[in-house]
C-alpha positions, -999 to +999 in steps of 0.1 A: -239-249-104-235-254-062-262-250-040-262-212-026-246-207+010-272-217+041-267-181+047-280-167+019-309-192+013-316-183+055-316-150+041-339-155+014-361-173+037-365-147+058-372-119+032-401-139+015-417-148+048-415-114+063-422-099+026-453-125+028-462-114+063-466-073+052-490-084+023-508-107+042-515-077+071-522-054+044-558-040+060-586-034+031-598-044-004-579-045-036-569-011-045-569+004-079-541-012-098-542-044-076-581-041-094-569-034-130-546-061-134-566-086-120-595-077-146-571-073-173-556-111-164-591-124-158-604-111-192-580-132-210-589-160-226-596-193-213-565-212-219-560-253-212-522-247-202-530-225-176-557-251-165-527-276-171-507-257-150-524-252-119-517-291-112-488-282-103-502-266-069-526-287-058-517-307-026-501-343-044-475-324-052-455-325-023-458-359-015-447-365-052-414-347-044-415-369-013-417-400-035-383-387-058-366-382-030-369-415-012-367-429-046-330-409-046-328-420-011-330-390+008-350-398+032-349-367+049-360-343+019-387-370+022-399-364+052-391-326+049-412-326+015-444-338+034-439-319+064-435-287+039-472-294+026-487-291+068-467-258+073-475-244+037-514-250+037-512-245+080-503-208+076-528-204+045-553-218+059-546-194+093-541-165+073-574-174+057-589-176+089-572-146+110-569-120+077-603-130+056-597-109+023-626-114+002-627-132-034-625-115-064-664-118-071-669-097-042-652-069-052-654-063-085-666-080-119-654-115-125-652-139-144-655-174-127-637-206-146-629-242-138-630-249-102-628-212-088-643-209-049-669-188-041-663-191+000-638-184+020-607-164+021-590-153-011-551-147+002-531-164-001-534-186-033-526-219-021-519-233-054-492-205-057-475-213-024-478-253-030-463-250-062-433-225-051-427-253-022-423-280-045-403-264-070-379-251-042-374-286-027-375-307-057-346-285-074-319-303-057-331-338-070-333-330-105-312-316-131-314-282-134-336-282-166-365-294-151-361-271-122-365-245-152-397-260-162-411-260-127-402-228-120-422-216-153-451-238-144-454-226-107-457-189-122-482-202-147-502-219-117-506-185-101-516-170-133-542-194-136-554-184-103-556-149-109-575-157-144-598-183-134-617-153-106-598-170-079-574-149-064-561-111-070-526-110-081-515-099-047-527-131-036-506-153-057-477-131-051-484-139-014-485-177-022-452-177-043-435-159-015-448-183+012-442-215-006-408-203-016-401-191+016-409-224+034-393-244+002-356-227+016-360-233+048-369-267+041-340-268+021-317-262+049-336-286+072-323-315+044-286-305+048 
């Protein structure tokens, strides 16, 4: 199947950067639902593929999409691929900074697992937006099969978050939306 139009993925861009923008301003705590779902995700069981998963976010990622495209020899999606890690974690770690939401544990009963930080700012999950980066810009370098599989294991990688007392779901919806959103314009920066 052809790439979509530089239109439409301008487009999308847009949407999931200004969609990630109104959640990030959001003023206040979790509210309600935000609450239950995260305690109703949190209260599941411990589960070593969602451990597994969350790999997939952390910040190697992007310079192992780097690696297949100068492998492929593209070196601009290279160098596009490891400048998309300094703008993803650059605005979370702003937003972090200008818009401190608190961590889970703060606001309601949680359930801490694996490697989930008690400081700093909760939104937006990082591993979320990393992951949705990588996907985005390694989907034109593999067949579309694996994009499939990263795709899934991106979403898995934010449910992880949420689960391990991390993140509230908005926050990993936040991190999808960014990463994606800065994956497409990426994307367009390769053409």
């Amino acid at each position: 199947m052809p790439p979509p139009p530089p239109r439409v993925r301008l487009s999308a861009a847009a949407v999931l950067l200004l969609g990630y923008g109104a959640i990030a301003a959001r003023p206040g705590d979790p509210g309600r639902r935000e609450r239950a779902l995260f305690a109703l995700v949190n209260g599941m069981d411990q589960r070593v593929e969602l451990r597994v998963a969350q790999q997939w976010g952390i910040p190697w990622t992007l310079p192992l999409v780097a690696a297949i495209a100068a492998a492929r020899r593209r070196p601009r999606h290279a160098a596009v691929a490891l400048l998309a890690l300094g703008a993803t974690k650059g605005v979370e770690v702003a937003t972090k900074k200008v818009r401190p939401r608190p961590r889970p544990l703060y606001v309601q009963p949680t359930a801490l697992r694996d490697d989930a930080p008690l400081e700093g700012g909760s939104m937006p999950s990082g591993h979320a937006a990393v992951g949705a980066c990588a996907t985005m810009l390694l989907a034109p370098l593999v067949p579309a099969p694996v994009t499939a599989v990263t795709g899934a294991v991106t979403l898995l990688s934010a449910l992880a978050r949420v689960q391990q007392g991390a993140h509230e779901p908005l926050d990993a919806v936040a991190g999808l939306m960014l990463g994606s959103g800065i994956g497409l314009l990426g994307l367009e920066l390769c053409r």
